[in-house]
Structures are given as structure tokens and as C-alpha cells.
C-alpha positions as CSV (number, residue, x, y, z in Angstrom):
1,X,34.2,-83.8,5.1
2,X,36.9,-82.6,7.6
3,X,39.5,-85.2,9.2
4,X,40.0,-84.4,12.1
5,X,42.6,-86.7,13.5
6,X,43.1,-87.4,17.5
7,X,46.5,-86.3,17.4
8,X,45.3,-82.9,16.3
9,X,42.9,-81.9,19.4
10,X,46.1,-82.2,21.5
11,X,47.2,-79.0,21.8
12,X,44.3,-78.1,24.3
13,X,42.7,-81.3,26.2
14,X,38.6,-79.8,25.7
15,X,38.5,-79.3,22.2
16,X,38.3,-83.3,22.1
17,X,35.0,-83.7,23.2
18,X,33.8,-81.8,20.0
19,X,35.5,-84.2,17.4
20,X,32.6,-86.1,16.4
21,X,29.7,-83.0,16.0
22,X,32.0,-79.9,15.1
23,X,30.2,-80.3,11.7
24,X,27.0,-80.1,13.0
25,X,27.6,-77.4,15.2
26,X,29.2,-75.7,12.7
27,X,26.1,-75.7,10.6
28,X,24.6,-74.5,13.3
29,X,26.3,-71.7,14.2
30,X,26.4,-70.3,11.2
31,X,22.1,-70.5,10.9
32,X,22.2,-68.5,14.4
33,X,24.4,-66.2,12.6
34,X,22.6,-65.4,9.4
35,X,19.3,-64.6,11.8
36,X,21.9,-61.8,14.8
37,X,21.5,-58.3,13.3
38,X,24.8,-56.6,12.6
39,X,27.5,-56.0,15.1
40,X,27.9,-52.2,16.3
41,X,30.7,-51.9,18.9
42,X,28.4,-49.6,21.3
43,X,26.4,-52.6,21.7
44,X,27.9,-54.5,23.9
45,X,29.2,-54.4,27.6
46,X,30.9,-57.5,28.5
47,X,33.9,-59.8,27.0
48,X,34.3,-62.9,27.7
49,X,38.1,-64.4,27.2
50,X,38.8,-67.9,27.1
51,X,42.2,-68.8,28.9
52,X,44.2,-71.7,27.7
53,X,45.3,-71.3,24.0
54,X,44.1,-67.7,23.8
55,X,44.9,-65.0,26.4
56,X,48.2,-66.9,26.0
57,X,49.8,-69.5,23.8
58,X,49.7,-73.0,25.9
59,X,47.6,-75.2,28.1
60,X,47.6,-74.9,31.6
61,X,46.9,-78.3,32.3
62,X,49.4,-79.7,29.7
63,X,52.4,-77.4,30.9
64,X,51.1,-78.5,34.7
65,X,51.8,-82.0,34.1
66,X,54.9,-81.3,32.6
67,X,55.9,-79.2,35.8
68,X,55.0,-82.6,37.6
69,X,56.1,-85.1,35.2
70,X,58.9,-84.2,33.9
71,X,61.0,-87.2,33.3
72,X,61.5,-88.9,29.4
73,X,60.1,-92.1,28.8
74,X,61.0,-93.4,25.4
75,X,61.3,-90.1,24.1
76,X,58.3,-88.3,25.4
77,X,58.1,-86.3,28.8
78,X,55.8,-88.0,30.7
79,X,53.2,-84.9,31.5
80,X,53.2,-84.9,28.0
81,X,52.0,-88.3,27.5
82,X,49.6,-88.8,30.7
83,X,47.7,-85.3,28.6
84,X,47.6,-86.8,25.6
85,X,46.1,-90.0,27.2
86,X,43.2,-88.3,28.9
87,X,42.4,-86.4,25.0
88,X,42.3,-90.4,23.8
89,X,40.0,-91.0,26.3
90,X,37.7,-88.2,25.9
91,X,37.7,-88.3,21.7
92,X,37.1,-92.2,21.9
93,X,34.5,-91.3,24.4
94,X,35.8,-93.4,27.3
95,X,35.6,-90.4,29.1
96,X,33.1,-86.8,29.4
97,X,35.7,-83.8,29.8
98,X,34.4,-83.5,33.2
99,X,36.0,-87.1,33.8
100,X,39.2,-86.1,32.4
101,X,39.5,-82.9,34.7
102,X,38.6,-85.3,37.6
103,X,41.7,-87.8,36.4
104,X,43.9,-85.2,35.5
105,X,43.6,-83.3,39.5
106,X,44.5,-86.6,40.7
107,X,47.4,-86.8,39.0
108,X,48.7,-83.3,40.7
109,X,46.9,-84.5,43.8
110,X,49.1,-87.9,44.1
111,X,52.6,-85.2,43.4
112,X,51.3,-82.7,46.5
113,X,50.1,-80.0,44.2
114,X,49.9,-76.7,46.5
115,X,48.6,-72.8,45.8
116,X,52.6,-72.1,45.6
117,X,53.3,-74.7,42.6
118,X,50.6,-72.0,40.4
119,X,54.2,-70.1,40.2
120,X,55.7,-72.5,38.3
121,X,52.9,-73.3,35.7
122,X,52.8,-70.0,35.3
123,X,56.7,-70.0,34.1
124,X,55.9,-71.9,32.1
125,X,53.0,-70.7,30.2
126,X,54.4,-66.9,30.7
127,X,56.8,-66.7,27.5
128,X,53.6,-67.7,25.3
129,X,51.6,-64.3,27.0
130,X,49.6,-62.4,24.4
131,X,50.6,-59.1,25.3
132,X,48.8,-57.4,22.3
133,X,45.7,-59.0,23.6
134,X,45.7,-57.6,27.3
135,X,46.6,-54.3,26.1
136,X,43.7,-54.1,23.6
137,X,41.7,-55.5,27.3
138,X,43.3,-53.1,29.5
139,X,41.6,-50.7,26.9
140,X,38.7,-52.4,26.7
141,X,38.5,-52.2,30.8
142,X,39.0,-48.5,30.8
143,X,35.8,-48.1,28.0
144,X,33.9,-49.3,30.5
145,X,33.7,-53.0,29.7
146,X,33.4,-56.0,32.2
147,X,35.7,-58.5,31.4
148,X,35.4,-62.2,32.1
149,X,38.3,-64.8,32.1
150,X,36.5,-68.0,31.6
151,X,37.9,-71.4,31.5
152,X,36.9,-75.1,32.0
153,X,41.0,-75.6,33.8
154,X,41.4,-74.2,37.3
155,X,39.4,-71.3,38.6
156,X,42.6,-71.2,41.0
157,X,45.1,-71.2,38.7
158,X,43.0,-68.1,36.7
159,X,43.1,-66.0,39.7
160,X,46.7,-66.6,40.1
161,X,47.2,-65.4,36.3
162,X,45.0,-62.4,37.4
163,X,47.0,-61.3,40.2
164,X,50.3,-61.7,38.1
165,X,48.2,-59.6,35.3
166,X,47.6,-56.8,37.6
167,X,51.5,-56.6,38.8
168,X,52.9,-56.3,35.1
169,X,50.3,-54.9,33.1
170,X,48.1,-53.0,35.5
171,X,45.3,-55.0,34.2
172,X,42.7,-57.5,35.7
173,X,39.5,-59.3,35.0
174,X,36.2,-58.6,37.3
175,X,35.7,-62.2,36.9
176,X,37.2,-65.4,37.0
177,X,35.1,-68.8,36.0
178,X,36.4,-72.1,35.8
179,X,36.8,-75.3,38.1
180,X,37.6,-74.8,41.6
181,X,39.9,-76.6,43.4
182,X,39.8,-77.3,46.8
183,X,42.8,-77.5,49.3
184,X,43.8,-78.4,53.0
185,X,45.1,-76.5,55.8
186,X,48.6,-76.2,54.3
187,X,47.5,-75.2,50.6
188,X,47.9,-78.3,49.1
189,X,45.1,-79.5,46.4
190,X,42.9,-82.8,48.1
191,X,40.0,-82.8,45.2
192,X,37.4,-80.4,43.4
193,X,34.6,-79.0,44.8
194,X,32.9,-77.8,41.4
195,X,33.8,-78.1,37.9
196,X,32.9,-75.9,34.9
197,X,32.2,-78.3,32.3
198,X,30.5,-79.0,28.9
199,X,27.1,-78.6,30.4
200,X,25.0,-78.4,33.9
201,X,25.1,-81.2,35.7
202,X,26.6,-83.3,38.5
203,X,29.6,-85.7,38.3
204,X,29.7,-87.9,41.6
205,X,28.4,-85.3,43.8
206,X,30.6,-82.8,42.4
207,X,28.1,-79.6,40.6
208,X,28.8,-78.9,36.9
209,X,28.2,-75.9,35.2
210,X,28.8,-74.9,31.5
211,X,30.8,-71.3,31.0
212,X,27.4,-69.9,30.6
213,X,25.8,-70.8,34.1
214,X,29.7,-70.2,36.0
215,X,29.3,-66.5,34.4
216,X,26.0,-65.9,34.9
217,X,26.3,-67.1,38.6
218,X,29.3,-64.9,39.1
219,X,27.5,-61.6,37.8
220,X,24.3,-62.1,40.1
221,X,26.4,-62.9,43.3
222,X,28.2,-59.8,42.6
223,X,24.5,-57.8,42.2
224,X,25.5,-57.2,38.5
225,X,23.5,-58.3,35.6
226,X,24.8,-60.3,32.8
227,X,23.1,-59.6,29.2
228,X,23.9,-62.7,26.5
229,X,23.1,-59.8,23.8
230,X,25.6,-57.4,24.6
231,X,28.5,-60.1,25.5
232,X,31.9,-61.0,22.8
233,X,33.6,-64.0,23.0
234,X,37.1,-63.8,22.4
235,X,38.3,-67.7,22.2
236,X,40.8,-69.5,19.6
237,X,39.2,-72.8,18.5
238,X,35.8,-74.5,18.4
239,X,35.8,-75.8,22.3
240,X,33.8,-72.7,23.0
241,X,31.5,-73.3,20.3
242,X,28.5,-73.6,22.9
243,X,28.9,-70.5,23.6
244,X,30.3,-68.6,20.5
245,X,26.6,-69.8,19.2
246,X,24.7,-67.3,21.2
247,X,26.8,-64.2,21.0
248,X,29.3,-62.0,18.7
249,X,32.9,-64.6,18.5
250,X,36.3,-63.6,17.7
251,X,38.4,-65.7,16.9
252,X,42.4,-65.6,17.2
253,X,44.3,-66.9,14.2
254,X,47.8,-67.8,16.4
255,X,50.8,-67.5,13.3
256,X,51.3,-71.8,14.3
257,X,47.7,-72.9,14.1
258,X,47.1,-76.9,15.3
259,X,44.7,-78.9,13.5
260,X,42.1,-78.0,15.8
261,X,42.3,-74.3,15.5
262,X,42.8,-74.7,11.8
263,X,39.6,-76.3,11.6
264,X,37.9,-72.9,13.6
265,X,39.3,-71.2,10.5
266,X,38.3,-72.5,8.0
267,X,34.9,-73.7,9.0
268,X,34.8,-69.5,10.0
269,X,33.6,-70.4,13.5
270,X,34.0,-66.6,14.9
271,X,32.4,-63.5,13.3
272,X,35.8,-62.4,13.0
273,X,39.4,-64.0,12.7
274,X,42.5,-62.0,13.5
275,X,45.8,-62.8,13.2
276,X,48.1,-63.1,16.3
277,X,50.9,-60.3,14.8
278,X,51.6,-57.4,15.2
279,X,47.9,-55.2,14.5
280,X,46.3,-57.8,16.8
281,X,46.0,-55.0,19.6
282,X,45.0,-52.3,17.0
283,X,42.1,-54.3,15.3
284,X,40.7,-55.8,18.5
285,X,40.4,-52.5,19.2
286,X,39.0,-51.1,15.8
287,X,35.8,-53.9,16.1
288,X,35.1,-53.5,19.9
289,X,35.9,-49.8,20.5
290,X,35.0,-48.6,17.0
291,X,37.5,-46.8,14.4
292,X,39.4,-43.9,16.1
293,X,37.5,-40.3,15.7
């Protein structure tokens, strides 16, 4: 049986929630998996990326509450330690993930979190960039491929990556899912007014969608269709496991793995691993565009 200790999922707040059936739902992915006919990169038409941990190094929320919380108590930066309370919370199972995104926004809320503050998150993830990956993507793009940056953290704080994407790399995702903010007259964040969760539901008024319903929302509002057959998820641990179920997974192998994304590995929760180093871009490429003629 696999340990997997609390301490370990704390490198990326979601993956928590799966402590307790990553087992079982590895069993089951890999049933779903003996019964998909092979993989032939002219198959498929959209990627789907997750954000935090995989189109670059960090966690948006953890480096957010850093930017907020800054200050050392008994040894620890306090962002650091609020984060790693909400994981305790949701691995105990004190709290759904859609609770903990609720908690943590009130935490940015009660320090007058605003649209210009994205800037300084996104120092802080911006060193930890996979710049391999959105190459290979910008490639991807030009093939012809609709890409999707999907994430259960701020919808907000995705388009701002986008936009920043764009101005170095000449590079965007069509779409953006995740949990959307909302904001006063000035910009500054006063609640959510829908979250992208673990599953569809409501929390306290507040609709929840899983990754799945936020995409397939965002293709029919924008009159394009969305075809769970010819999708690829490109993810880094098990959090996206829902959704790595149903379609072709590949999973990045980062040179410092956690625990959590250790686990991804050697359970083989992806169709294919590849290392974070330097081939990354070239064997992205070589599964989803085919071998070069």
C-alpha cells in the first residue's frame, strides 16, 4: 500500500482531497485504459493544460499567500503556514476543496487583494515557467490545436498568466477555466461568484463545476464543440485524475518530484511520463504532432 503522508500533498493544495481513494482510482484508471484503442496523434484536436504545478513549477495560491503573508512566525512564513492549514483541513476531511478555495479568497479578501496584485504572484511563480512546455504549445497552436488552460485556482489570475504568455512568447490559450473571482468598482476582490471544483454542485449559493463541465461550457458559449475523444491532458499529479480517466494523460515528471507527484509516477497515472529537461519540448512534440517527416 502507498503512504501517503499529509505533509506530502503540500506542494499543490487539490491534490489533498484525493489522499484517501488515489488507490482506487488508480485501479480505475488503469481498467479505462486497457479498454481506449491506441493513441495516434492525428486523433485529437484539443489539449487541455493544467496550471499550478505544470505549465509552471509552483502554486498560485501558495506563492499568493506568501505575497500577502509574508512575515516569519517561528520559522515559517506565514502564507506558508495558513496553505498548509487549509491542505490539513481538506486531507482530514474537515473541509471539501471547494471550502478551502472559499477560506483561502478570504484570506486575500481581508489584505485588499486587487486585479493589480496578479503582477506580483506572477513574480513570483515566473522563475519556475516551463518554457519547453509553451513552446512545444505554441507548436501545438499553430497545428491547429485548441488549447485549454484549466485550473480549480483563479480563472482571473489564468487570464492574467495568458496575457503575460502572449507578450513573451507570442503564445495564448483559447480558453481559460477555473474559479472566478469577483471584484468592486476599484478592482479589488469582495468574494467568488463561481468555483471550478471537484464536481457539479453548489456551495452556499455559489455554482460548482468540475474541469469537465467549466470546459465544456466555455466551448459551447464560444459556438465551438468540444469532443472528450479527441482531447490530451497535460497535468503533473493525480489531482486531475477525474479527468485523466476519460481521455489520453501526459504526465510531467518535474527533475524535484514531491510525494504527491511521485505517487502519479509510479502508480503510471498518465499514458505517458516525460521528464521536465531538456527533450521535454522535443517529445511533447514527437507524441502529439507525430515523429518529424
Amino acid at each position: 500500500m502507498v503512504n501517503l503522508p499529509k505533509v506530502a500533498l503540500k506542494s499543490k493544495l487539490f491534490t489533498a482531497k484525493l489522499l484517501g481513494n488515489v488507490i482506487k482510482n488508480s485501479l480505475t484508471f488503469k481498467i479505462k485504459r486497457s479498454a481506449m484503442r491506441r493513441f495516434k496523434s492525428t486523433d485529437f484536436d484539443t489539449v487541455i493544460v493544467d496550471m499550478d504545478g505544470t505549465i509552471y513549477k509552483s502554486d498560485a495560491n501558495l506563492e499568493g499567500l506568501c505575497v500577502f503573508y509574508p512575515s516569519v512566525v517561528e520559522g515559517e512564513v506565514e502564507g506558508v503556514k495558513i496553505y498548509s492549514a487549509l491542505v490539513d483541513k481538506i486531507a482530514s476531511g474537515q473541509y471539501s476543496v471547494e471550502q478551502a478555495i472559499v477560506e483561502g479568497n478570504e484570506y486575500f479578501i481581508k489584505k485588499g487583494m486587487s486585479k493589480t496584485d496578479f503582477k506580483k504572484v506572477y513574480e513570483h511563480i515566473q522563475p519556475g515557467l516551463r518554457k519547453k512546455l509553451v513552446k512545444a504549445l505554441k507548436n501545438l497552436k499553430a497545428d491547429g490545436k485548441t488549447l485549454v488552460l484549466a485550473t480549480l485556482s483563479s480563472k482571473d489570475f489564468g487570464d492574467y498568466l495568458n496575457k503575460q504568455l502572449k507578450k513573451d512568447f507570442d503564445f495564448e490559450f483559447d480558453f481559460v477555466v477555473g474559479t472566478q473571482l469577483s471584484f468592486d468598482e476599484i478592482g479589488k476582490v469582495n468574494g467568488i461568484s463561481s468555483i471550478v471544483g471537484m464536481k457539479d454542485g453548489d456551495l452556499n449559493g455559489v455554482k460548482v463545476k468540475s474541469k469537465l463541465t467549466a470546459i465544456k461550457d466555455a466551448f459551447q458559449e464560444a459556438g465551438k464543440e468540444f469532443t472528450l475523444n479527441k482531447s490530451v491532458l497535460i497535468t503533473d499529479s493525480y489531482s486531475d485524475i477525474d479527468l485523466g480517466k476519460m481521455i489520453v494523460t501526459i504526465l510531467i515528471k518535474p527533475r524535484k518530484s514531491t510525494k504527491a507527484q511521485k505517487v502519479s509516477q509510479s502508480l503510471k497515472l498518465a499514458d505517458y511520463i516525460l521528464y521536465d529537461d531538456v527533450y521535454l519540448k522535443t517529445n511533447l512534440e514527437s507524441i502529439l504532432l507525430g515523429p518529424e517527416k
